[in-house]
C-alpha positions in Angstrom: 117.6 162.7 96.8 114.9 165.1 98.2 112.7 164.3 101.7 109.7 163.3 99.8 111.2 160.4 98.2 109.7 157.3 100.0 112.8 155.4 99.6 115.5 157.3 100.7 118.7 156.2 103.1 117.2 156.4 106.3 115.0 154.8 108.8 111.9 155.1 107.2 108.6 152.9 107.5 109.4 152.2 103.5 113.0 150.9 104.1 112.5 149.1 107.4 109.8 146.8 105.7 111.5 146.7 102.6 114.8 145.6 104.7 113.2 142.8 106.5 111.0 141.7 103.5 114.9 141.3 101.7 115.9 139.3 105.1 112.8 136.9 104.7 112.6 136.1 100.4 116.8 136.3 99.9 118.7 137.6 102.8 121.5 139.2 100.5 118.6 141.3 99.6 118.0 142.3 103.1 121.5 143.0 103.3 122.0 145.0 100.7 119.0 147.0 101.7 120.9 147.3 105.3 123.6 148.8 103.5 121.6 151.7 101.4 120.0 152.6 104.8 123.4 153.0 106.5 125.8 154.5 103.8 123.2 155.4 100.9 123.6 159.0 101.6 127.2 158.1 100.5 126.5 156.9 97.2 126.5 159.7 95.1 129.7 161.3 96.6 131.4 157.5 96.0 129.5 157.9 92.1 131.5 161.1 91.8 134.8 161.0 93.1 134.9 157.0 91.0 133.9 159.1 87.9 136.7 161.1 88.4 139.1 158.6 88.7 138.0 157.2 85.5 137.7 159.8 83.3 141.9 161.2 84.8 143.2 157.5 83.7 141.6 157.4 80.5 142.2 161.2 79.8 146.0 161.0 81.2 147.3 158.4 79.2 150.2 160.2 77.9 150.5 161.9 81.5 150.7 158.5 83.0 153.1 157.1 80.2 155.1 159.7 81.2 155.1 158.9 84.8 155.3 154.9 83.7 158.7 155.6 82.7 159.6 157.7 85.4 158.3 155.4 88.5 158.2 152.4 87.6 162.0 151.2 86.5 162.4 147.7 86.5 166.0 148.4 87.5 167.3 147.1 84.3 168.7 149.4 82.0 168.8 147.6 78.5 164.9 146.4 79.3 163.9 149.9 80.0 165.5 151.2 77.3 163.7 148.5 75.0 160.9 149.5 76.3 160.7 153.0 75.8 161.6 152.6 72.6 158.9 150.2 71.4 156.6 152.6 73.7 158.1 155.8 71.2 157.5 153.2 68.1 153.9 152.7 69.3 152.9 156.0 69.7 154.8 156.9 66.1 152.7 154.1 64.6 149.2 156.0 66.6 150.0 159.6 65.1 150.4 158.0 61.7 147.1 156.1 61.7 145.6 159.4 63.0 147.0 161.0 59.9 145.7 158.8 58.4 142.9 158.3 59.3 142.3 162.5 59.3 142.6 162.0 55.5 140.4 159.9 54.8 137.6 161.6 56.6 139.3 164.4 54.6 138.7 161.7 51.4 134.7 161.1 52.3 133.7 164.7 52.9 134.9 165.8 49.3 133.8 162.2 48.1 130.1 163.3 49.6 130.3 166.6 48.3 131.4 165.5 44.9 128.1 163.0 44.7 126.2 165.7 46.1 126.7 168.5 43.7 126.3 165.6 40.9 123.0 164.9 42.2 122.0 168.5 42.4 123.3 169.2 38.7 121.4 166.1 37.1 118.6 168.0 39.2 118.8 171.2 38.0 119.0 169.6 34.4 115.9 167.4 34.3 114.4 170.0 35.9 115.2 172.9 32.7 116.1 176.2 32.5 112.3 177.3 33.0 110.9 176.5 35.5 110.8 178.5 39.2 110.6 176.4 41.4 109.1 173.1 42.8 105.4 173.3 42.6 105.3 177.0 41.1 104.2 177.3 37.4 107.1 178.5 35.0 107.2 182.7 35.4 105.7 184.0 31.5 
């Protein structure tokens, strides 16, 4: 935040009223305001490392199927070895629906560019062989 902001966390005019107007309509809100004066400056550095930690368990999946497997053992062997194999059918099942899926995209583009050349030939045939161009008169 920069200095001029009038509500910034610190003990400003702003967020001393604004703190004990909370404590006198809701006191939660008072409270809460309490809080953003004492840690507020914290708040973006808590923002960016809980970003972080987001986006590495949604972007290490396989990472962390890997380390599943590894770690957490239940300690009996036919049960882990059930699971990693539905886990291995899972993920078989996931690459062929991204084939799949990768082919039909593949499917729609040439399905697009099939209806769009047909629209541009029925264009170019309504339109004849003399003319030059949209709004020009035929060249003579």
């Amino acid at each position: 935040m920069t200095q001029s902001a009038l509500i910034r966390p610190d003990w400003t005019p702003a967020t001393i009223a604004l703190m004990v107007l909370g404590f006198i309509v809701f006191w939660p809100l008072g409270l809460a305001m309490l809080a953003y004066i004492l840690f507020g400056d914290k708040l973006g550095q808590f923002k960016h490392s809980a970003n972080e930690k987001a986006d590495g368990m949604c972007a290490g999946f396989r990472r962390a199927r890997g380390r599943y497997d590894r770690h957490f053992s239940t300690g009996n062997v036919a049960f882990d070895d059930w699971r990693r194999a539905e886990l291995e059918r899972i993920e078989e099942q996931r690459r062929k629906l991204d084939e799949m899926r990768a082919e039909f995209d593949e499917y729609m583009r040439e399905l697009r560019r099939a209806k769009d050349q047909e629209e541009f030939d029925r264009f170019m045939r309504e339109r004849g062989p003399g003319s030059s161009g949209p709004g020009f008169p035929a060249a003579s």
